[in-house]
Backbone bond lengths (Angstrom), bond angles and torsions (degrees), N, CA, C in turn:
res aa  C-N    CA-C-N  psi(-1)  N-CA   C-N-CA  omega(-1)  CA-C   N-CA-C  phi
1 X - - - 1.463 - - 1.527 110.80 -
2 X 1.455 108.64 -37.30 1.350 109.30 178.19 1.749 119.29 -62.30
3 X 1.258 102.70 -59.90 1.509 107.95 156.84 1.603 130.15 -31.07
4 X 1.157 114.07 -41.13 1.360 131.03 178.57 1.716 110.92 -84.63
5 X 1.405 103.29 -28.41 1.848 100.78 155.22 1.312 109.45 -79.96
6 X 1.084 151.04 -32.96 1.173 163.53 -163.39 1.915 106.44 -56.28
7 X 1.669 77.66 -84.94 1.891 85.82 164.94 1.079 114.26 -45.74
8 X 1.307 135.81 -48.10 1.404 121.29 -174.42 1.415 121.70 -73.81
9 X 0.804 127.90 -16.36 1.622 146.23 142.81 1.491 112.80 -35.49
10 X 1.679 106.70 -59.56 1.309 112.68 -164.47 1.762 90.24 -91.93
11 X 0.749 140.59 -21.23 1.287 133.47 150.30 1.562 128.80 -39.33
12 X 1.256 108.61 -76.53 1.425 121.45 148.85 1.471 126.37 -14.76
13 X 1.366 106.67 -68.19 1.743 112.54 170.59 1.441 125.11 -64.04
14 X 1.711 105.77 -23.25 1.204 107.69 177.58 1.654 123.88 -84.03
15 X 1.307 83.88 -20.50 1.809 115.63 169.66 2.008 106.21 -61.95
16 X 0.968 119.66 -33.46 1.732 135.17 -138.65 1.049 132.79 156.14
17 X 1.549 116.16 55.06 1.240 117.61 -174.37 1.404 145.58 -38.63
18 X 1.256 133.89 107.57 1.413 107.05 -165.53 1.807 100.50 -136.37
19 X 1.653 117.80 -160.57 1.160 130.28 160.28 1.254 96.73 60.95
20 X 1.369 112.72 -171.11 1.548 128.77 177.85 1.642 120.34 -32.99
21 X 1.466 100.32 -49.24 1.515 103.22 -171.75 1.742 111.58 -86.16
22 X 1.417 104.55 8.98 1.990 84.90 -161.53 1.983 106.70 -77.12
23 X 1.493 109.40 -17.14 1.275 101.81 174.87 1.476 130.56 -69.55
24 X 1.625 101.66 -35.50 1.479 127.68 148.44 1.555 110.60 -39.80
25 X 1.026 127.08 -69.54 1.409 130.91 -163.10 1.632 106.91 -84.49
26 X 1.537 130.01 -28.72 1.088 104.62 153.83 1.677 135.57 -77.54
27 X 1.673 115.19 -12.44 1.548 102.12 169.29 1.643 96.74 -74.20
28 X 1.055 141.12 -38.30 1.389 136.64 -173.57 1.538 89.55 -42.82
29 X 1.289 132.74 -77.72 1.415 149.69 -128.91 1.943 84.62 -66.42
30 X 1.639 113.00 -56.94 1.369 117.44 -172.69 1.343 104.83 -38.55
31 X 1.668 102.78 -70.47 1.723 112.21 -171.38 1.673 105.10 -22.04
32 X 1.282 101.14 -61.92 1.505 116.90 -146.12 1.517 91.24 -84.42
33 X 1.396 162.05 20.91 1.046 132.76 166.37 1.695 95.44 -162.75
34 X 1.445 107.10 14.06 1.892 94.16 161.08 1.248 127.23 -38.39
35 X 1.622 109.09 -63.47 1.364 130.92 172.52 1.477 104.90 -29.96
36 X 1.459 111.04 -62.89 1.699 116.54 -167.59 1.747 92.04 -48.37
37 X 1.312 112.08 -51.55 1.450 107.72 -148.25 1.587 105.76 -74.55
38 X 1.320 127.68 -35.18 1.326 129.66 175.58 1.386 117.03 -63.74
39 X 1.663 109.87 -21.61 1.345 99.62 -171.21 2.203 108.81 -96.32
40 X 1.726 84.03 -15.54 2.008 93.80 166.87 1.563 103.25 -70.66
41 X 1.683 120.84 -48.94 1.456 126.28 169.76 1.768 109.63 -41.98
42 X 1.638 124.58 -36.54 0.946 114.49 -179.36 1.810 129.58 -83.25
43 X 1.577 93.83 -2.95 1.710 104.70 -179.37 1.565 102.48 -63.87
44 X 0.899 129.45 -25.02 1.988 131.18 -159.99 1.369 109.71 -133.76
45 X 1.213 107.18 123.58 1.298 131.93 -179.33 1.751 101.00 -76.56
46 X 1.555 105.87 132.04 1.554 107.29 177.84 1.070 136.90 -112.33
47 X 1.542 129.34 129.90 1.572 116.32 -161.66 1.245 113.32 -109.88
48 X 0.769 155.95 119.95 2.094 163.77 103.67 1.886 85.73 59.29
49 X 1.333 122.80 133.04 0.995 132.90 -171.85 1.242 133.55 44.47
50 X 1.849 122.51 41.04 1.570 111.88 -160.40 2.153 71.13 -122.01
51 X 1.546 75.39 153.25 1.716 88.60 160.33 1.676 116.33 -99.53
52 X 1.066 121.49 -179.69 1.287 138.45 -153.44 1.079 132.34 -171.13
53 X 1.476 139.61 98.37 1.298 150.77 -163.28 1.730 112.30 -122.66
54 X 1.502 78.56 135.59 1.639 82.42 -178.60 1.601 103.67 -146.57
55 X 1.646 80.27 135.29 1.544 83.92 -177.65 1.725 121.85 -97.54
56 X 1.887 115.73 139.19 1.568 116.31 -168.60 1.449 116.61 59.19
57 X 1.853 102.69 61.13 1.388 108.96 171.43 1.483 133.52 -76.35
58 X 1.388 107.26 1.86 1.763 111.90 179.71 1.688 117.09 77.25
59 X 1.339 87.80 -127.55 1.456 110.23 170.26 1.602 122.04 -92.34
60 X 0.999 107.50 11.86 1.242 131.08 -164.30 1.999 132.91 22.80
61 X 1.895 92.74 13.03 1.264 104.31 174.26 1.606 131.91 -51.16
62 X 1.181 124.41 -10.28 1.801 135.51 162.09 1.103 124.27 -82.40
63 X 2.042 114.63 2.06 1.313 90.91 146.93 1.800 136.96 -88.94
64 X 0.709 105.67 23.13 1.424 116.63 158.25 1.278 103.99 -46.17
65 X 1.604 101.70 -80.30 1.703 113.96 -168.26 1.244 115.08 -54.22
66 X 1.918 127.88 -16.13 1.621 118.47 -170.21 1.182 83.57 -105.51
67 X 1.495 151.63 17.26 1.491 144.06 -162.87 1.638 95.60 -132.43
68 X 1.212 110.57 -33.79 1.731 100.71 164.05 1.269 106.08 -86.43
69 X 1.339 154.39 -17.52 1.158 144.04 171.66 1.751 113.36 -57.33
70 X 1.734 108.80 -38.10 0.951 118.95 -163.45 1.625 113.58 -143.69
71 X 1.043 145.08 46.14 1.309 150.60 -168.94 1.693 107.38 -12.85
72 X 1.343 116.85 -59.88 1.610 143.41 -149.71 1.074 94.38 -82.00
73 X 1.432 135.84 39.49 1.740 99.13 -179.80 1.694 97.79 -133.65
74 X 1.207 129.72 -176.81 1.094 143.66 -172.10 1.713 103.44 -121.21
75 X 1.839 109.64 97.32 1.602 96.38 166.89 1.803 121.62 -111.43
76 X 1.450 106.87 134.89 1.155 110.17 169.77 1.476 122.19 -111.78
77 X 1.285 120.56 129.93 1.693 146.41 -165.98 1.227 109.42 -72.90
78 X 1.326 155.33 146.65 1.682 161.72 108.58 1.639 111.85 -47.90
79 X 0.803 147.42 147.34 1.644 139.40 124.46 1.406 108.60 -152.49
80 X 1.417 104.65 126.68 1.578 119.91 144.54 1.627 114.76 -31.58
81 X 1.293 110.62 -58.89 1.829 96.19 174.07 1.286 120.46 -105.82
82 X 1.393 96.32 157.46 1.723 123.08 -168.67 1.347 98.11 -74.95
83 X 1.471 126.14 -49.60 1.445 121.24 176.22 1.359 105.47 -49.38
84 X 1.153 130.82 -46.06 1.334 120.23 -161.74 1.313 106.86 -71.84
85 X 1.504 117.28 -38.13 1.662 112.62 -160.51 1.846 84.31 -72.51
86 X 1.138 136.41 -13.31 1.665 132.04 -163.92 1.663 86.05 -76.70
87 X 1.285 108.30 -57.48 1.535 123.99 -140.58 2.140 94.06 -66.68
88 X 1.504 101.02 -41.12 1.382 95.14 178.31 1.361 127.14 -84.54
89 X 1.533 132.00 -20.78 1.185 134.68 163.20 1.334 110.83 -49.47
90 X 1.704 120.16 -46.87 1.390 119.90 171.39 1.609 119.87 -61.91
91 X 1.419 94.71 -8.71 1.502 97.38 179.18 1.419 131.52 -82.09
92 X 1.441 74.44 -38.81 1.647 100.13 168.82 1.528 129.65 -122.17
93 X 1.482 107.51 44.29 1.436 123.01 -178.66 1.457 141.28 -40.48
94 X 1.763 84.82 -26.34 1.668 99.20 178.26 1.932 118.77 -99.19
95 X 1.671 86.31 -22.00 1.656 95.97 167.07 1.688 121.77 -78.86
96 X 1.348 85.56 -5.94 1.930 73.44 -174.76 1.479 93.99 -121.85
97 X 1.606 128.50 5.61 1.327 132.79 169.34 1.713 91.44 -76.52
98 X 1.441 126.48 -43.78 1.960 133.35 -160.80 1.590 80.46 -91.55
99 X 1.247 142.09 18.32 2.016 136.54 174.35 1.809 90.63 42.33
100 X 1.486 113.84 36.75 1.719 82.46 167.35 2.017 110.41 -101.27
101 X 1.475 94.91 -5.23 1.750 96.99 172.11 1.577 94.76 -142.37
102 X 1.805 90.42 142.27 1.438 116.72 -165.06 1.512 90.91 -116.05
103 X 1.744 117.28 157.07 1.195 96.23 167.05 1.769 97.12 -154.52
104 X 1.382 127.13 111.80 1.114 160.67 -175.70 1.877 124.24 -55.35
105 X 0.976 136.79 81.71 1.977 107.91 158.64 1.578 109.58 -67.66
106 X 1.349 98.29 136.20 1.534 112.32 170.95 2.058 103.29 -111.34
107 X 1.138 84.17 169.03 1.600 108.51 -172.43 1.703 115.70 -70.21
108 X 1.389 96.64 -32.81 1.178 106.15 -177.08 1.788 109.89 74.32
109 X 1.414 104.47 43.82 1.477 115.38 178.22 1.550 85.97 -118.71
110 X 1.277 144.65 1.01 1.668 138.97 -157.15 1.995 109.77 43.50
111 X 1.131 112.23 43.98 1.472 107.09 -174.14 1.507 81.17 -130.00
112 X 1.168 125.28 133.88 1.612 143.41 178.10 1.681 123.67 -137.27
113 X 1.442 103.17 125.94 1.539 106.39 -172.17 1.013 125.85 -96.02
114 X 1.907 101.73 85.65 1.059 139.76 157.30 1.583 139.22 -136.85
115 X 1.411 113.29 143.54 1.161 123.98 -164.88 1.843 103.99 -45.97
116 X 1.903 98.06 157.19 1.459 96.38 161.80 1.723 113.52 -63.80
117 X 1.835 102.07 156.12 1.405 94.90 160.30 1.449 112.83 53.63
118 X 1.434 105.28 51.29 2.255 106.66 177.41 0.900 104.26 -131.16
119 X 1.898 122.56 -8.69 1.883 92.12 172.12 1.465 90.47 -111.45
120 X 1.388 102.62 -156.88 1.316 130.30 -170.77 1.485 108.87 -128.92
121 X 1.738 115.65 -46.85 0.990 124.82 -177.09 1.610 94.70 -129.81
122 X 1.432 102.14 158.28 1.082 112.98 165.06 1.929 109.52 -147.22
123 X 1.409 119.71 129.19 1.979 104.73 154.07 0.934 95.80 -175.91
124 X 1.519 107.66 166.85 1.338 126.20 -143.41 2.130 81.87 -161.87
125 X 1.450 89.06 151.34 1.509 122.25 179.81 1.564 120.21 -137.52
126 X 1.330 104.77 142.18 1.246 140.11 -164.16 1.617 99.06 28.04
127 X 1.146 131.54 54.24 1.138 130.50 -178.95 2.068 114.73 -125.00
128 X 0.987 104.35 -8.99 1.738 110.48 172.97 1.307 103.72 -63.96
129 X 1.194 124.49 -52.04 1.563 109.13 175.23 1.180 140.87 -17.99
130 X 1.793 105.52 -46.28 1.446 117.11 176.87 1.309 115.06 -106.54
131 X 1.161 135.24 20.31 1.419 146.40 159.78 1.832 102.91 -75.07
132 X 1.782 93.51 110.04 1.349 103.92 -178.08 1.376 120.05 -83.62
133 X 1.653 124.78 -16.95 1.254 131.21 143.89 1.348 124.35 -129.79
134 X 1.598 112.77 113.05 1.423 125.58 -161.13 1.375 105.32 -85.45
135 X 1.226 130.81 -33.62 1.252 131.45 158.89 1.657 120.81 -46.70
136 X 1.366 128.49 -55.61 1.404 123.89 167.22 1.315 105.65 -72.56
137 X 1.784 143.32 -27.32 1.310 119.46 161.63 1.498 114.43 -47.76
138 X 1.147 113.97 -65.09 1.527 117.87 -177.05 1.659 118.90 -40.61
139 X 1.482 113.65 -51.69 0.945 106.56 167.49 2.072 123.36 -61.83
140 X 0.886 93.74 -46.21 1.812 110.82 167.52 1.615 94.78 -25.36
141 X 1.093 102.08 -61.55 2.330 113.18 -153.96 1.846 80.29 -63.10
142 X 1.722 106.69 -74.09 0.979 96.24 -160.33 1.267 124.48 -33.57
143 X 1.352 141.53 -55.38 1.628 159.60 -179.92 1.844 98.31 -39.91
144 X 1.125 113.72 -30.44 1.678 106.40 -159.57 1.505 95.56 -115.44
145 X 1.250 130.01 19.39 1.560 134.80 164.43 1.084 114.02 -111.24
146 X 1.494 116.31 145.19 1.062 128.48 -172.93 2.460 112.54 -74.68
147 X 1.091 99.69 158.82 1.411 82.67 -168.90 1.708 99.14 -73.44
148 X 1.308 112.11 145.84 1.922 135.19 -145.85 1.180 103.02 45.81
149 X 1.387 148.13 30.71 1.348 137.85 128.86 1.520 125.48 -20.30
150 X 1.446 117.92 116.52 1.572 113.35 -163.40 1.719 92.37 -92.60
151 X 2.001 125.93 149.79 0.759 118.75 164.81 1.295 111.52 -136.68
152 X 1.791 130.82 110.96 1.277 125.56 -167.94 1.608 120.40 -121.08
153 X 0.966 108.38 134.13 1.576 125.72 171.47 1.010 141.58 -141.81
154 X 1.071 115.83 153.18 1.687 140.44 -145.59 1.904 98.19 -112.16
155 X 1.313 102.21 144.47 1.073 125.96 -170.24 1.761 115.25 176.72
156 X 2.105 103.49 111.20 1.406 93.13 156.29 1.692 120.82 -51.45
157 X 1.633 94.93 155.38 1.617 102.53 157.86 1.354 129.27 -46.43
158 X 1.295 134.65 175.12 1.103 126.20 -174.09 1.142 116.59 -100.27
159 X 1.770 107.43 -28.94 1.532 123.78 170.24 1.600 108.42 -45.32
160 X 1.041 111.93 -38.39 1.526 109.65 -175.17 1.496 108.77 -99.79
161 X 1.290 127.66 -53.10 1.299 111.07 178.51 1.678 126.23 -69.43
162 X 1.488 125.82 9.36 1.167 121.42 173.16 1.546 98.11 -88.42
163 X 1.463 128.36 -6.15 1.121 131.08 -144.89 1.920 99.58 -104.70
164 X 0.952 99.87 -36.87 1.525 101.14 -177.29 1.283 123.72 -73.95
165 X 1.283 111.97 138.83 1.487 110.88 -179.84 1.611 134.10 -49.74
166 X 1.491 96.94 -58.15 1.789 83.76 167.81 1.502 132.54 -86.29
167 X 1.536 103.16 48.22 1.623 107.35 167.13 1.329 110.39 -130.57
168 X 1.220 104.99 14.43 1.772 103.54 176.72 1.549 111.15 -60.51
169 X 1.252 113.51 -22.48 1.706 109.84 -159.47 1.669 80.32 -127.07
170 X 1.468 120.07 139.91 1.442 119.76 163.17 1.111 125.10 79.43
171 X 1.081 108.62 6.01 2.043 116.32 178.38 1.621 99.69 -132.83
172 X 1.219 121.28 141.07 1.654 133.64 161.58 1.391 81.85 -117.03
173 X 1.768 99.33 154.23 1.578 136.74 169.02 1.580 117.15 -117.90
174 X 1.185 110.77 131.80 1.363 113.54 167.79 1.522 121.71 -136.64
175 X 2.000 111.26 148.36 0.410 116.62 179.85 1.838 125.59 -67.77
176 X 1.397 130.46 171.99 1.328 93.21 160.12 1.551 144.28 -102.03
177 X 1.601 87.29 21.77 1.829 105.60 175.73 1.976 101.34 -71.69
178 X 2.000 93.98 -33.51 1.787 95.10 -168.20 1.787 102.47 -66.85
179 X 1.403 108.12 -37.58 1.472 105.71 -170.88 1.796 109.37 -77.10
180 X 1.044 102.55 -6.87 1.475 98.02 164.53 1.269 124.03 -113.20
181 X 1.145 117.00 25.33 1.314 132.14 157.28 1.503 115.11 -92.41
182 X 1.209 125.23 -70.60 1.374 140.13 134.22 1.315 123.56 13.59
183 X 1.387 118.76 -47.10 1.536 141.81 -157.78 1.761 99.33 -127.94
184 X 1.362 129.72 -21.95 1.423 107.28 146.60 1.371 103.84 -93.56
185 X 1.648 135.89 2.06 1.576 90.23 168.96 1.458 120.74 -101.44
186 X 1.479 99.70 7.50 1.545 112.85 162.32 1.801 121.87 -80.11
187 X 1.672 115.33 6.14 1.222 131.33 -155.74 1.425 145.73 73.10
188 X 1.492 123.76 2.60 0.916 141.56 -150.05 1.526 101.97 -95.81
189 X 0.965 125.41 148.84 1.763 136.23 -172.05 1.582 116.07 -130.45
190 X 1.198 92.86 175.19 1.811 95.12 166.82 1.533 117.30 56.24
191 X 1.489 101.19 53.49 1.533 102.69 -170.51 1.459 110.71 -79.08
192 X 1.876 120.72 141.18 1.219 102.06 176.68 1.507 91.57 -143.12
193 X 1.675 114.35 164.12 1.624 111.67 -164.14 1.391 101.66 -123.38
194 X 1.163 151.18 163.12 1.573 149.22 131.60 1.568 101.36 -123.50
195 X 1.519 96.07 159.53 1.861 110.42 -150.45 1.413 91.91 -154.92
196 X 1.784 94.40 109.35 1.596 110.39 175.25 1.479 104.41 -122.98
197 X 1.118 94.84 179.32 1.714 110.58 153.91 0.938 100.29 172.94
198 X 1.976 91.62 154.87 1.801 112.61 -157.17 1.227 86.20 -140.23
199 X 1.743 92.29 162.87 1.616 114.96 175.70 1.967 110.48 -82.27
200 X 1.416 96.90 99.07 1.655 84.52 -173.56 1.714 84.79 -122.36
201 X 2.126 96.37 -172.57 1.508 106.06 -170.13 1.405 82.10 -140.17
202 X 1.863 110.21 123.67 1.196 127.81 -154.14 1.780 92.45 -89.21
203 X 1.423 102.77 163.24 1.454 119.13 -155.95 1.817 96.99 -50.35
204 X 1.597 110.34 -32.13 1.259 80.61 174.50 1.659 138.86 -130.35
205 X 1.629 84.62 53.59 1.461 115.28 163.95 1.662 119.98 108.29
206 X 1.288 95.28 -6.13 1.758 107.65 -177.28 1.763 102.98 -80.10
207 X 1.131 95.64 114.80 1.815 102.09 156.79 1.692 103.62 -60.31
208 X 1.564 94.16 143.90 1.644 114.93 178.98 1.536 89.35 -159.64
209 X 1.509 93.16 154.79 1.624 123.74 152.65 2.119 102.23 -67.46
210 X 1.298 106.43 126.25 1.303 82.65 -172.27 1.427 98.40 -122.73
211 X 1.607 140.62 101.51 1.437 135.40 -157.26 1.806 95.30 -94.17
212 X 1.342 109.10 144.06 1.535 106.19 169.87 1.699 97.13 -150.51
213 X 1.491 107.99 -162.90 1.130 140.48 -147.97 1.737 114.83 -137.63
214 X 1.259 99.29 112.79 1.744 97.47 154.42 1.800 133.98 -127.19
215 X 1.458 88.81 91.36 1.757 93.68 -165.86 1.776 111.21 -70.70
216 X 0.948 119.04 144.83 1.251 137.32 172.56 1.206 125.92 -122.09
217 X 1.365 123.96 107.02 1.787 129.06 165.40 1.315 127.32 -103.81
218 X 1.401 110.07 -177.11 1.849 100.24 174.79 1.120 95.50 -140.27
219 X 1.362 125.73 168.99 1.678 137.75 -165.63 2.196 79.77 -99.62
């Protein structure tokens, strides 16, 4: 029983980190899914004045890697938690002192206050899970991209993430036929996939082969 509070705990934090442990649990989260995120950062080519939104940025330590890709750009953050938006401003103290990264709490309704047609790019990692309606997320991104606005995300398989213990309660899995369904009925076209997997150690401490997903669409 204890175990089974446990995960849900570590569920929870992984959901929205907060309280004592969310700084803990977001360098954990970095360690374990930089790779994912540099290699979603690597689907889109970046141009000198484009903005950029990403949704459930953590700790927000990987922008480094989307800020050397691209010096010139303007990025703005999502997060469900307040710790986090604390934890990344400190992260990035001198970028959001020059306004070139913003960093946001949302409601967690997927409705965001921003204009139609304002980014360019938009993606977000390992974060669909907790999107309680993926259909109005999808539609949400679409509305705030510019028209051919690229939007990419990351997501393990489902084969494996239905499989782990602390996602039984609070996580949905999808395949990626469901997320591209989703994303044309939000309008989005030009679907394209890349298919990895890495040697990671799952949130609660077990080494796995961990295979995922980086889908890519266009408005």
């Amino acid at each position: 029983m204890k175990k089974e509070k446990n995960y849900e705990e570590l569920a929870d934090q992984l959901r929205c980190p907060n309280g004592e442990k969310a700084i803990e649990t977001a360098e954990n989260m970095f360690k374990s899914n930089s790779l994912m995120i540099y290699k979603t950062i690597d689907t889109f080519t970046l141009q000198p004045g484009w903005r950029v939104l990403e949704i459930g940025f953590g700790n927000g330590k990987h922008l480094d890697y989307l800020f050397d890709r691209e010096s010139d750009i303007l990025y703005y953050g999502v997060d469900i938690s307040q710790a986090m938006v604390t934890e990344a401003l400190k992260n990035n103290a001198v970028r959001h002192s020059l306004h070139k990264a913003s960093f946001f709490a949302a409601d967690g309704q997927n409705k965001y206050d921003f204009q139609d047609s304002y980014f360019n790019v938009c993606f977000t990692v390992n974060t669909i899970y907790f999107i309680d309606n993926p259909e109005v997320f999808f539609k949400e991104i679409y509305r705030v991209l510019k028209p051919n606005g690229l939007f990419s995300l990351a997501f393990i398989e489902k084969s494996l993430g239905v499989k782990l213990p602390f996602t039984q309660k609070g996580f949905t899995f999808y395949e990626k036929e469901e997320i591209e369904m989703y994303g044309k009925k939000a309008g989005f076209k030009n679907f394209e996939y890349q298919f990895y997997s890495d040697n990671a150690v799952s949130k609660d401490g077990q080494k796995l082969l961990r295979p995922y997903i980086i889908s890519t669409m266009q408005k």
